[in-house]
N, C-alpha and C positions, 0 to 999 in steps of 0.2 A: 287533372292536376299532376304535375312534374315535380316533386322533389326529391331533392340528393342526402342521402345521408353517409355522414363524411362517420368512417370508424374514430369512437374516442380516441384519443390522445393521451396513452397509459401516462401517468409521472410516478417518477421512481424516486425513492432516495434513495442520494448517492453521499460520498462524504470524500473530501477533499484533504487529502493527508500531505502537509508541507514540506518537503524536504529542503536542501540548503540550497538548489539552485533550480529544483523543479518542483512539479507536483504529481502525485498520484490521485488515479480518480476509480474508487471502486464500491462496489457497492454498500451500502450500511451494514446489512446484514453481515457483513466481511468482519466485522469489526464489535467483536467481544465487549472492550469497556478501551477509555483513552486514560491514562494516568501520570501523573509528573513522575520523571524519572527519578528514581531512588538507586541506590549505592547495587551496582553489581557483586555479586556473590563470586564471580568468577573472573578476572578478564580474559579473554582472547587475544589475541596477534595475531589476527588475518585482516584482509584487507575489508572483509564486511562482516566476520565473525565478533559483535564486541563483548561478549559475553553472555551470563548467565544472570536470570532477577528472579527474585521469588514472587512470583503470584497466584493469590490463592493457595496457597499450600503446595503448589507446586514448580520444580525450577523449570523454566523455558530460556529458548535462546534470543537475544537481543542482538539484531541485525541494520545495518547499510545497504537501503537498495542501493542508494547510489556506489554503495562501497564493492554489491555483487556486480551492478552493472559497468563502473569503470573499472574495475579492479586495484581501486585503491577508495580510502578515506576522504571524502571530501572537506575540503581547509573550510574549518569554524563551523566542525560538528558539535556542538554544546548540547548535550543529553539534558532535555528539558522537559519535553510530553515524549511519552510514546504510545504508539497505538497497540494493546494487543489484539491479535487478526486469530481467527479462529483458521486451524491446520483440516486442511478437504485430501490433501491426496495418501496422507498414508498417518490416518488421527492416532493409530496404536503409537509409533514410534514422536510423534509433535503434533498434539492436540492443540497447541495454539505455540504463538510465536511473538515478539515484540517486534514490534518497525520504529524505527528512532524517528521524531520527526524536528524538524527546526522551529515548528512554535503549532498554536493550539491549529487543530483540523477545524475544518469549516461543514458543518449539515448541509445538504444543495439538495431541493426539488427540481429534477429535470425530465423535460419532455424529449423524446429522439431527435429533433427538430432542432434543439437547443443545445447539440451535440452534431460539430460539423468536423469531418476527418479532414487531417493534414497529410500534404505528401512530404514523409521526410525517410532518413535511412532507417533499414531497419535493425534493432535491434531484438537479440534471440527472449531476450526478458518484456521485450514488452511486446504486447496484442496489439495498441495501436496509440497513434499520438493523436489528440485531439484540441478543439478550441470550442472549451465552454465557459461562459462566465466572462469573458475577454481574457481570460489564462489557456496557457497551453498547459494542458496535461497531458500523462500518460496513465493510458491502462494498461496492466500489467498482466502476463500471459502468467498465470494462477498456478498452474501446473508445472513450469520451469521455473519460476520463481521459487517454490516447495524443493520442487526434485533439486536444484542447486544447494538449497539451506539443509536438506535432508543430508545430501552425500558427504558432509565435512562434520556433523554430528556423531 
């Protein structure tokens, strides 16, 4: 008797975080708690810096990817959810951080399979562009994404 056993097919959740003209696809566990946006305690003027929000007792910084990755605000940013994302590369100085998003994030079970790369140009902020769900997303390089948010703090 011949049979083949095929290794499971891990599924992960992921969570799909909306921006104004794209999407972000990273992992669940990335992601703290999603909350409607409330009255910043600070503003900013920078191109992805938008300020400061208290949560949980403590203030963190309220960020544009798209604002880090183009270098500027993207037109009809309306601070409506934002995600807060738990800080990995350096938690003493941003233990967690906010991501603005353009409307509510979406929960997704995905299998590797169900996540096919794109060839497009690269950018230093993102890991890689992908097509799941029939949306193009990106995932984001976690590390460059921080160390950017970190150096203007």
């Amino acid at each position: 008797m011949n049979t083949v056993v095929e290794a499971p097919s891990s599924v992960l959740a992921n969570i799909v975080l909306p921006l104004v003209s794209r999407g972000l696809l990273v992992p669940n566990a990335a992601v703290a708690e999603v909350v409607l946006a409330g009255q910043l305690i600070s503003a900013v003027s920078s191109p992805f810096l938008l300020g400061y929000m208290v949560w949980r007792e403590q203030e963190i910084p309220v960020v544009s990817f798209e604002g880090l990755l183009d270098g500027h605000l993207p037109e009809g940013l309306a601070l409506r959810q934002m995600a807060i994302l738990h800080g990995i590369t350096d938690r003493q100085k941003m233990p967690f951080f906010a991501l603005a998003l353009s409307a509510v994030p979406r929960l997704v079970r995905l299998r590797d399979s169900d996540i096919v790369p794109m060839e497009t140009e690269a950018y230093p902020l993102i890991h890689s562009q992908v097509r799941a769900l029939d949306l193009k997303l990106m995932i984001p390089d976690w590390d460059r994404f921080e160390e950017a948010i970190i150096a203007v703090l």
